[in-house]
C-alpha positions, 0 to 999 in steps of 0.5 A: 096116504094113510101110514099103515098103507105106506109101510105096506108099499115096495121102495120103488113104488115109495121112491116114485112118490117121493120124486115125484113129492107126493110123499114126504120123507118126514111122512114115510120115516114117521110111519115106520117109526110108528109102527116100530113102537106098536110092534117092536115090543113082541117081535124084538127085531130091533136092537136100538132104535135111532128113532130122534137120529132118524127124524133129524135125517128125515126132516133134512131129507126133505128140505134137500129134496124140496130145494132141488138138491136130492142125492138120488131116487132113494133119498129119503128112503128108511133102512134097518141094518143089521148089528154086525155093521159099524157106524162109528160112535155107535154100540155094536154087538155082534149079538154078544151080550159081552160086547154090549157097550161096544162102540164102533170107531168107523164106519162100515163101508157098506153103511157109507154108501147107503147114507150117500144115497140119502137113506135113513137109519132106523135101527139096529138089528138083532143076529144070532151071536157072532152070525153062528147060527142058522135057527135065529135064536138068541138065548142072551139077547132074545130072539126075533118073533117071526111074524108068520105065527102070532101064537106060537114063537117060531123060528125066524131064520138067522143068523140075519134073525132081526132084518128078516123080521123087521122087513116081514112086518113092514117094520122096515122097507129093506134091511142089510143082513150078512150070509156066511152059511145061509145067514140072509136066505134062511131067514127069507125063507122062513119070514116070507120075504126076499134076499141076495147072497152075494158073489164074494168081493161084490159089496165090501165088507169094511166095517162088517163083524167078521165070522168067517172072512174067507166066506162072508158075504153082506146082502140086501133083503126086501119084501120083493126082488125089484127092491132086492135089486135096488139095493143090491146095486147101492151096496156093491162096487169096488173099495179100497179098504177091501182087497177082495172087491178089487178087479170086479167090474160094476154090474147093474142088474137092473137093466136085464131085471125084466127080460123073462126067462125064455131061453133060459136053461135051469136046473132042478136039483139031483133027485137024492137031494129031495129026501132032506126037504118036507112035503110041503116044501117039495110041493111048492118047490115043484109048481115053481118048476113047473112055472117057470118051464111054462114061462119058458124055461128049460127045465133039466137035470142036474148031475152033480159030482157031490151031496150038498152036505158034504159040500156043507162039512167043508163049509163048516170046518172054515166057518169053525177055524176062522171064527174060533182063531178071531174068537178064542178068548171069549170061547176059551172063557168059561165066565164069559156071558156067551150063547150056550149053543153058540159056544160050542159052534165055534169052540169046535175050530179048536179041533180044526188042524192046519191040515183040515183046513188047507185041505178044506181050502184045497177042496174048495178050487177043485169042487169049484171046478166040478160044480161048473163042469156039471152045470156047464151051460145051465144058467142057474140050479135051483133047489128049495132055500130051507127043508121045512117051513118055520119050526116051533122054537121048543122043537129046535134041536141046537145041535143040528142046522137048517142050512143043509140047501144053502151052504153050498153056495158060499163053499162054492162062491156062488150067489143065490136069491131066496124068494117065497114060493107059496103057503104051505097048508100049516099057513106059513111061507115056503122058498125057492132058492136060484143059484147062479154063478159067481158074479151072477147076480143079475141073472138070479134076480131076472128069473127070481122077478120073472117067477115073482110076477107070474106067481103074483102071490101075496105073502103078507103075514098076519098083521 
């Protein structure tokens, strides 16, 4: 098969042909790898590479496969990781031109798991310094070229910029990113692929650069939502190494994946909430709507006690406090080589008191509370992932977010798949973002598979 064919095709189609030996592992990782070499240089995904690392890994993958010791159905499989994810002996920068030569002394828990299952590391990839940041931009390190626009540099989404990018152009299978404001569902929307904001506690987070640890969540991102759910069920369960996973019972999502929707109960978003979002946006957020009541969907209103932006202003004030308290050195050093818009993010932490926080804490159980009392028997809210399609980088206003739809999940601790729902007239990709209850994960990825199939759309970007 040809290799541009090969980075094309979803993992569970690549999985299939590799147990079935159709597909070598050697074949698929060196595709990738060629690809990566042809685009990289203008999308800058990549912070490094493991390109020799990578084929060692491939070229084992296939001798255990061969003789009859394959760990799994994803042996062999390549997989970008984001650069906030430890791998001992290896540099990780968190997006920080000042932590450049810093070099992890374990391995992230998550990364464990996927290397158990017999993936191959491709690389590294690039994030909005320290997860700060929802546009995708990276003054210091440079910022990932969404695909969508071979032109114009637009915004790629962020913080997860680098993975967002890597699997829309078919630089990567799937990708690891983290979501502490929208950080794996920004950069979904705007590059026209598929990501998973987790319950907090599902997948550990030992090993991961922290921003906020109240409120980070690691999640997979892949071209479609199968995919999103095969990695989904690698990454999470139980560690010891992280309190906050102990006590949740492993949830496959794959065995409801396929079910449909009919029965369900889902709601649109208050009506107030549609003045942030543009035409465009609004447009394809109602045909989904109305795809999936003709699916069989029950479409109804959702009352809520609360805006998403003051839902949001919470969010932020716990994002600024904790990351300033782990990051104050640096923020505090004027000769730090730092991020000029990220720096006052979290510098903002400074003017957080103990009483705003607590009390931003205190708000989150009782908001907690009313959201599940508004929704009480809905099975998810769904809402646009971002209010426009990717902005030209020069008309980013860095003081502002985009994040304005997709805070409130992590406030809320709720899980929420974002999955493109169209193409806008400018040419470029629009979300729908599903938001379900806490731990339920397999619920939004069963009508995110359902809404996929029906909308059949091809969301490659220009090659």
């Amino acid at each position: 098969m040809p290799q541009k064919d090969l980075t094309q095709l979803p993992v569970h189609q690549l999985s299939h042909q590799l147990v079935a030996r159709k597909l070598s592992p050697v074949e698929l990782t060196e595709a990738f790898l060629t690809r990566i070499a042809a685009r990289e240089p203008k999308l800058h995904a990549f912070v490094e590479v493991y390109a020799e690392e990578a084929r060692m890994a491939a070229r084992a993958a296939e001798a255990a496969i061969r003789s009859g010791h394959s760990v799994g159905p994803l042996h062999g499989i390549p997989i970008a990781l984001k650069d906030l994810v430890e791998l001992e002996g290896r540099v990780v920068t968190g997006g920080c031109e000042a932590w450049t030569q810093r070099r992890a002394t374990r391995t992230a828990t998550l990364a464990q798991k996927i290397i158990a299952q017999g993936m191959i590391l491709l690389g590294k990839t690039h994030t909005v310094e320290f997860a700060m940041g929802g546009w995708g931009t990276n003054s210091r390190r440079g910022t990932p070229w969404n695909p969508w626009d071979p032109k114009r540099q637009r915004t790629p989404g962020g913080s997860s910029s680098g993975s967002g990018v890597a699997v829309a152009a078919a630089l990567a299978p799937w990708a690891v990113g983290t979501d502490t404001g929208g950080s794996v569902r920004l950069p979904a929307s705007w590059c026209g692929i598929t990501a998973l904001k987790t319950t907090i506690g599902r997948i550990s987070t030992h090993g991961v650069l922290p921003l906020s640890p109240t409120l980070d969540t690691p999640g997979p991102m892949a071209r479609n939502v199968e995919d999103t759910a095969l990695l989904y069920a690698v990454m999470q369960g139980a560690d010891p190494l992280d309190p906050l996973t102990r006590g949740l019972p492993y949830a496959d999502p794959l065995p409801t994946l396929k079910r449909g929707v009919r029965g369900l109960r889902l709601a649109r978003m208050p009506q107030g909430e549609r003045q942030h979002a543009s035409a465009d946006v609004l447009a394809a957020y109602d045909r989904s709507l109305a795809e999936l009541e003709r699916l069989g969907a029950e479409i109804v209103d959702a009352n809520l006690p609360f805006l998403f932006a003051d839902v949001a202003a919470f969010n932020l004030r716990i994002m600024a406090a904790e990351s300033y308290a782990m990051l104050r050195e640096l923020i505090d050093d004027e000769n730090a080589p730092l991020d000029p818009h990220v720096r006052p993010r979290i510098a903002a932490g400074r003017n957080v008191t103990a009483q705003a926080y607590i009390e931003a804490l205190h708000m989150r159980g009782v908001m907690k509370q009313q959201f599940a009392q508004a929704l009480e028997g809905v099975d998810a809210l769904l809402t646009p992932t971002t209010m426009t399609t990717a902005l030209p980088l020069d008309e980013v206003d860095q003081t502002k977010a985009p994040a304005h739809y997709t805070r409130f999940a992590n406030y809320l601790d709720l899980c929420a798949l974002a999955l493109p729902n169209g193409i806008a007239p400018d040419g470029l990709p629009t979300s729908l973002q599903i938001v379900c209850r806490a731990n339920d994960e397999a619920t939004a990825l069963r009508i995110g598979w359902a809404y996929e199939q029906a909308a059949g759309q091809d969301m490659q970007p220009p090659q």
